[in-house]
C-alpha positions as CSV (number, residue, x, y, z in Angstrom):
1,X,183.2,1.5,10.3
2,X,180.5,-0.3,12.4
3,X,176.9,-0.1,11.7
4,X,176.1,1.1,15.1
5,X,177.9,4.0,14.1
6,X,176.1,5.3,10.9
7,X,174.0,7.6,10.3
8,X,170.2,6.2,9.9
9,X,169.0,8.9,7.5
10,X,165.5,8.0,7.9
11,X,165.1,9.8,11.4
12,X,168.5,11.3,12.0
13,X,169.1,9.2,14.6
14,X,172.7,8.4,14.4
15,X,173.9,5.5,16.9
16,X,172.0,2.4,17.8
17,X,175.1,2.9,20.5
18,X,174.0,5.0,23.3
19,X,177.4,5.8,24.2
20,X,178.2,6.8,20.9
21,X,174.8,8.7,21.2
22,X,175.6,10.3,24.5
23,X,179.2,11.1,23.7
24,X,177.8,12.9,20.2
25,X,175.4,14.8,22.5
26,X,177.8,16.0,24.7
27,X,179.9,17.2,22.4
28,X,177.1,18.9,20.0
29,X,175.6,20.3,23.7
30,X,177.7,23.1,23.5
31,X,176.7,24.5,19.6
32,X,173.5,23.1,20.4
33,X,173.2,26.1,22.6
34,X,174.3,28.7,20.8
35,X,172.2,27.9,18.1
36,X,169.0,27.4,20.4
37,X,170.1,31.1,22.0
38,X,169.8,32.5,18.5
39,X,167.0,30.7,17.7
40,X,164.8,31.7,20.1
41,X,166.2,35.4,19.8
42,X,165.2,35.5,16.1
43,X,161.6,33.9,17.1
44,X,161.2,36.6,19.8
45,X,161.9,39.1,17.3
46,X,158.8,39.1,15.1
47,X,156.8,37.3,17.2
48,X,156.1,40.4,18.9
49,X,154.9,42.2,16.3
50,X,153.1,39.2,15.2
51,X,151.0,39.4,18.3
52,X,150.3,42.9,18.2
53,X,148.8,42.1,14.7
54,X,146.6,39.6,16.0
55,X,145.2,41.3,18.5
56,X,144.6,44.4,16.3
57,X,142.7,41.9,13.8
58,X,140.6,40.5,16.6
59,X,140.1,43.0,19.3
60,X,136.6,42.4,19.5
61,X,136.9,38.7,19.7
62,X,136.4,37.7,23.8
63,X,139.3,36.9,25.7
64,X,141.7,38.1,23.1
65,X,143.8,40.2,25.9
66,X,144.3,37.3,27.8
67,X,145.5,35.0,25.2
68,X,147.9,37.8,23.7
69,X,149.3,38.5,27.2
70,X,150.1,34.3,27.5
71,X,151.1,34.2,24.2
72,X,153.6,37.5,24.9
73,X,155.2,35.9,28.0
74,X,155.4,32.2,26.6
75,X,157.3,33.9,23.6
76,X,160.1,34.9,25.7
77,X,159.8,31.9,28.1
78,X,162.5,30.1,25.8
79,X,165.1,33.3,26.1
80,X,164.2,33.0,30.1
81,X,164.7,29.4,30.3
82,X,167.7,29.5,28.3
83,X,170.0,31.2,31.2
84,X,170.2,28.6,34.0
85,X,170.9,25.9,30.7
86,X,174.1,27.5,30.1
87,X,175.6,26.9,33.8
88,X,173.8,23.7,33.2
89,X,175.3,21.0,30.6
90,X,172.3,18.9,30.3
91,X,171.4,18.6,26.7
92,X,168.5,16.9,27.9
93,X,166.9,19.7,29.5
94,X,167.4,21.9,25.9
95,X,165.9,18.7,24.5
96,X,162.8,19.1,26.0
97,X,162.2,22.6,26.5
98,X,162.5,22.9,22.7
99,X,160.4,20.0,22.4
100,X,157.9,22.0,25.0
101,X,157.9,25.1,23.0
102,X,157.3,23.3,19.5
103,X,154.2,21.4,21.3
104,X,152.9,25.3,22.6
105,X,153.7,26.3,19.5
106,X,151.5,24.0,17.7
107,X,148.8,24.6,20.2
108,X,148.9,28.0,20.0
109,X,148.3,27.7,16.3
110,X,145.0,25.5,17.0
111,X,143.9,28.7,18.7
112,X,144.6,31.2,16.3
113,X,142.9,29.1,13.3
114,X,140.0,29.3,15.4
115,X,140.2,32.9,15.8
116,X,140.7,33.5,12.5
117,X,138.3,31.1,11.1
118,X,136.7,33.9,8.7
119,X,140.1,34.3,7.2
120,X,141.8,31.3,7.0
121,X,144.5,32.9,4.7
122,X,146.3,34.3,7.7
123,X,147.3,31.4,9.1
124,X,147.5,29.1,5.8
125,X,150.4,31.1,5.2
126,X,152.0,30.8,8.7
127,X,152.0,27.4,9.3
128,X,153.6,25.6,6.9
129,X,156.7,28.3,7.9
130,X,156.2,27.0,11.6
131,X,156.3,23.7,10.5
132,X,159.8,23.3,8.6
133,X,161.1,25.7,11.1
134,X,160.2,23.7,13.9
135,X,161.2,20.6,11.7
136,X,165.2,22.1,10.4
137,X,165.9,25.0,13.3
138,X,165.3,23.1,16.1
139,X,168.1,20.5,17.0
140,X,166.1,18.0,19.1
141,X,165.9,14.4,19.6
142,X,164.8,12.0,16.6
143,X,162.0,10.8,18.7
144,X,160.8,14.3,19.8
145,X,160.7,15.1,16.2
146,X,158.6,12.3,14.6
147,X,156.2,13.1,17.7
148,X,156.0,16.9,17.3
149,X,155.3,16.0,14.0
150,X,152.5,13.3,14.8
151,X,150.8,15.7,17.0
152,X,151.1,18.6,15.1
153,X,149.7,17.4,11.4
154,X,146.3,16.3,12.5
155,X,145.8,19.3,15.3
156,X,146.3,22.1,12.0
157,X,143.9,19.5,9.7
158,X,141.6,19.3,12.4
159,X,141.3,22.8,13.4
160,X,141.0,24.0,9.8
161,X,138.2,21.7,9.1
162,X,136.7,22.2,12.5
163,X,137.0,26.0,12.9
164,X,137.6,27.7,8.8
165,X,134.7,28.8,7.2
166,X,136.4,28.1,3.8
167,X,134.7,26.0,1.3
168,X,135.9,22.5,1.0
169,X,138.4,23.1,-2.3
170,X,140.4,25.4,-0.3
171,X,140.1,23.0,2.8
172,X,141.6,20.0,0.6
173,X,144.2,22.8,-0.4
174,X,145.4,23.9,2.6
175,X,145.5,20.4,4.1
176,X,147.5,19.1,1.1
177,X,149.9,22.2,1.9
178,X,149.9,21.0,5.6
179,X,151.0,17.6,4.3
180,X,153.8,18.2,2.3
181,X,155.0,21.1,4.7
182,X,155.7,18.2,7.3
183,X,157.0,15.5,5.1
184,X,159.5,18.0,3.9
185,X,160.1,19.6,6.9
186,X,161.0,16.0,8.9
187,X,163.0,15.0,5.5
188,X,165.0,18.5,6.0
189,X,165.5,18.4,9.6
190,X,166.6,14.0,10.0
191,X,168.9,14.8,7.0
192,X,170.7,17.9,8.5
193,X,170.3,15.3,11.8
194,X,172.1,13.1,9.5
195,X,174.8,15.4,8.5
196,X,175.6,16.7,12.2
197,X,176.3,13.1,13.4
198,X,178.1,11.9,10.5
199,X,180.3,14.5,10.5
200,X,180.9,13.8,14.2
201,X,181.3,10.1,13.2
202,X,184.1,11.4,10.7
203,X,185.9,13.5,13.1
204,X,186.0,10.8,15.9
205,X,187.6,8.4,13.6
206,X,190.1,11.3,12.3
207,X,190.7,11.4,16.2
208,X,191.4,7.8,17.2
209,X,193.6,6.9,13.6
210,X,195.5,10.2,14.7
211,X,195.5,8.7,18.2
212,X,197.0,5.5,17.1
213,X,199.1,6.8,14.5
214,X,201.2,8.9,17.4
215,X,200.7,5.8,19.6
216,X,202.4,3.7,16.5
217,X,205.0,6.6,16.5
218,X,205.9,6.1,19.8
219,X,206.3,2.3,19.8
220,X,208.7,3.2,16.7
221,X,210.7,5.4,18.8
222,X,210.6,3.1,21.4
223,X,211.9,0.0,19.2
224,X,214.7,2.3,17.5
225,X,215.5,3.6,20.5
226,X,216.4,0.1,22.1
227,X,217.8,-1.0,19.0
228,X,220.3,1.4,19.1
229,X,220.8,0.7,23.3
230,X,221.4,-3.3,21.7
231,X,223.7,-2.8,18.9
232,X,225.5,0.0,21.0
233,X,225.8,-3.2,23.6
234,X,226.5,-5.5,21.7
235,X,229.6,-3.6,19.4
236,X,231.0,-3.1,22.8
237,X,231.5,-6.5,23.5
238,X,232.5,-7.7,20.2
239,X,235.2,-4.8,19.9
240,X,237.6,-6.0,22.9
241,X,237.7,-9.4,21.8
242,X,238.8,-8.6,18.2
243,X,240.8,-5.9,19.1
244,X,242.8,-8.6,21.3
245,X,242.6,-11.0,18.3
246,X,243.4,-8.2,16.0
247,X,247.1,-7.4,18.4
248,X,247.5,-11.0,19.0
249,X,247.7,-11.9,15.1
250,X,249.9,-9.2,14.6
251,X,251.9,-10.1,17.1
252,X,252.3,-13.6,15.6
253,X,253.2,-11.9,12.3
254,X,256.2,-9.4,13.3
255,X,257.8,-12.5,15.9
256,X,257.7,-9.9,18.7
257,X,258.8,-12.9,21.0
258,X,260.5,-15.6,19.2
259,X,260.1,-17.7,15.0
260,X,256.4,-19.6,14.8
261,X,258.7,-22.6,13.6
262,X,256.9,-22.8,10.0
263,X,255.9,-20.8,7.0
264,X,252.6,-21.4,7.1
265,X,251.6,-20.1,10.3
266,X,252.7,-16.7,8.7
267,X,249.8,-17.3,6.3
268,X,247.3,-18.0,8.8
269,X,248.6,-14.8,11.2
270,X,247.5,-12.6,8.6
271,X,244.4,-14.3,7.7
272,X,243.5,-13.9,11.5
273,X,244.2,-10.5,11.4
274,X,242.6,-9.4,8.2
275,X,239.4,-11.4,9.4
276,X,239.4,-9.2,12.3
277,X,239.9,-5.8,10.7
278,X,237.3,-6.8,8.3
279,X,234.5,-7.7,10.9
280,X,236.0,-4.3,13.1
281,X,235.1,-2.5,9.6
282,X,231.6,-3.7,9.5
283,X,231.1,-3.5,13.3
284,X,232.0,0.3,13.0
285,X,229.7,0.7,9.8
286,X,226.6,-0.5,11.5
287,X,227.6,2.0,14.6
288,X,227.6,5.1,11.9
289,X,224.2,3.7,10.4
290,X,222.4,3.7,13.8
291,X,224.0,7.1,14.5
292,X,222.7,8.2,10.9
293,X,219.2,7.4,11.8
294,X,219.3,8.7,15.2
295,X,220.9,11.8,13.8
296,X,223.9,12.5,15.8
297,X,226.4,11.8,13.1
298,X,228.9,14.4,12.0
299,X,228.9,14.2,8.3
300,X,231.4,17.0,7.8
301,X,233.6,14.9,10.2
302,X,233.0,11.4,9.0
303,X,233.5,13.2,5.2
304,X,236.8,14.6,6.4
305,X,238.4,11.9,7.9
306,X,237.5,9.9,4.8
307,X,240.0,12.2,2.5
C-alpha cells in the first residue's frame, strides 16, 4: 500500500493524493448526504423548542424577537439548502454549507452567552454538546474542521469571560470544560475521518486485486484456450505422417508386394511400426488430457471403450 494512500489519523485527512481524495469524495458524496439530511432534521427538531425557551427566559431582554426569528429561520436554512444539493453532486457545496452553519452556530452561541450572562449554566451545559457534535456529526473537510475549531474555542472563552457574571473558579471551570470538549471532539471526528477513508482505501484495493484476479483469469483462459488450438494443430499434423509410417511398416512386415531379401529387415519393420503405435498412443493421450481440462471428455465413453 502507498503512503499517499493512508489514513493520517492526526486530521482525518486521508490522501496526500488528490485524486485519491476526490475519487473518495465522490464516492462518500452520496452517504455524505443522507447523513447531512438527517443531521440537520434531528438539529431542527429541538432546536425549536430550544428557541422558544430562550425567548421565554429573556423576553424582556431588547431585541430578543428579532434574534429568535433569525435564529428560527437559520435553523431550517440547512433543511432548505439541502434540496437543490441532491440534484446537485458537488460535495463541495455540502462541504461548506455545513462548514457555514457550524461557523453560525458558533456565533450564535457568542450571542446567547451574552444574553444569558446572569446564568451562565445554561449555556455551560450546551456547548460543549455543540462542540463534539459539530466535531463527530458533521462529515466535512479536515481543514474546515481544525478551523471551526480554531475559531470556535476562543469565541466561547472569550464570551464567557467577557459577558458571565460568574466568579473566576467557575470561569477557569467552564473554560477547562471548553477545552477538553474540542480536543476530544476534533480527536472523535479525524478518527471516525480516519475510519471512513480507510475503509474506502480497503474496499478500493479489494476492487482492483478482484479486478486483476478476473483480468489474470482471462489471460488463463486465453493461454489454455490457444494451447488446446496448438496441440489440437499440431496432433493433426503428426497423425498423417505416422499413420503412413505406421501402414508402410506393416506393409513391409506381411510382404504385401514381394520378400525384403533378408531377415533383418523383418526386425526393423516391426520396430518401425511399434515406434509409431507407441508415439500414436501418446499423441492420443495428450489429446484426452487437453479435452479433460477443457471438459468435453466423455468419461463414461473413454471408461467403456477401455473394457
Amino acid at each position: 500500500m502507498a503512503t499517499d494512500r493512508l489514513p493520517d489519523r492526526r486530521t482525518g485527512k486521508a490522501f496526500s493524493d488528490r485524486a485519491q481524495e476526490h475519487c473518495f469524495r465522490k464516492a462518500h458524496h452520496a452517504t455524505q448526504l443522507g447523513q447531512t439530511t438527517l443531521l440537520t432534521v434531528v438539529i431542527l427538531i429541538p432546536s425549536l423548542p430550544l428557541i422558544i425557551f430562550d425567548y421565554l427566559m429573556a423576553q424582556d431582554e431588547p431585541g430578543i424577537v428579532y434574534l429568535s426569528l433569525v435564529r428560527a429561520v437559520l435553523a431550517t436554512l440547512p433543511v432548505i439548502l439541502l434540496l437543490p444539493l441532491k440534484r446537485i453532486a458537488s460535495y463541495r457545496k455540502l462541504d461548506w454549507l455545513m462548514f457555514g452553519y457550524s461557523i453560525y452556530i458558533c456565533f450564535e452561541s457568542v450571542f446567547l452567552i451574552k444574553l444569558f450572562h446572569a446564568e451562565p449554566g445554561i449555556m455551560a451545559a450546551r456547548v460543549p454538546l455543540y462542540i463534539v457534535s459539530a466535531n463527530v456529526m458533521f462529515s466535512i473537510a479536515a481543514w474546515q474542521r481544525i478551523s471551526t475549531n480554531l475559531i470556535a474555542m476562543p469565541l466561547f472563552i472569550g464570551a464567557f469571560w467577557l459577558f458571565s457574571d460568574a466568579s473566576v473558579q467557575v470561569l477557569v471551570a467552564i473554560t477547562s470544560m471548553i477545552v477538553i470538549a474540542h480536543a476530544f471532539g476534533f480527536a472523535a471526528g479525524s478518527w471516525l475521518s480516519c475510519l471512513r477513508r480507510a475503509e474506502f482505501t480497503r474496499s478500493t484495493e479489494l476492487e482492483e486485486s478482484n479486478l486483476a484476479l478476473i483480468r489474470s483469469s482471462h489471460q488463463l483462459e486465453e493461454a489454455n484456450a490457444a494451447k488446446s488450438i496448438f496441440l489440437s494443430n499440431v496432433s493433426h499434423e503428426l497423425r498423417t505422417p505416422l499413420n503412413a509410417i505406421i501402414g508402410f511398416s506393416e506393409m513391409l512386415q506381411h510382404r504385401i508386394f514381394a520378400p525384403l531379401g533378408d531377415r533383418r529387415y523383418d526386425g526393423y519393420a516391426e520396430d518401425i511400426a511399434q515406434s509409431g503405435r507407441t508415439l500414436l498412443n501418446l499423441i492420443d493421450d495428450l489429446l484426452d488430457l487437453n479435452k479433460v481440462e477443457a471438459g468435453k471428455l466423455d468419461m463414461q465413453a473413454t471408461m467403456s471403450e477401455s473394457y
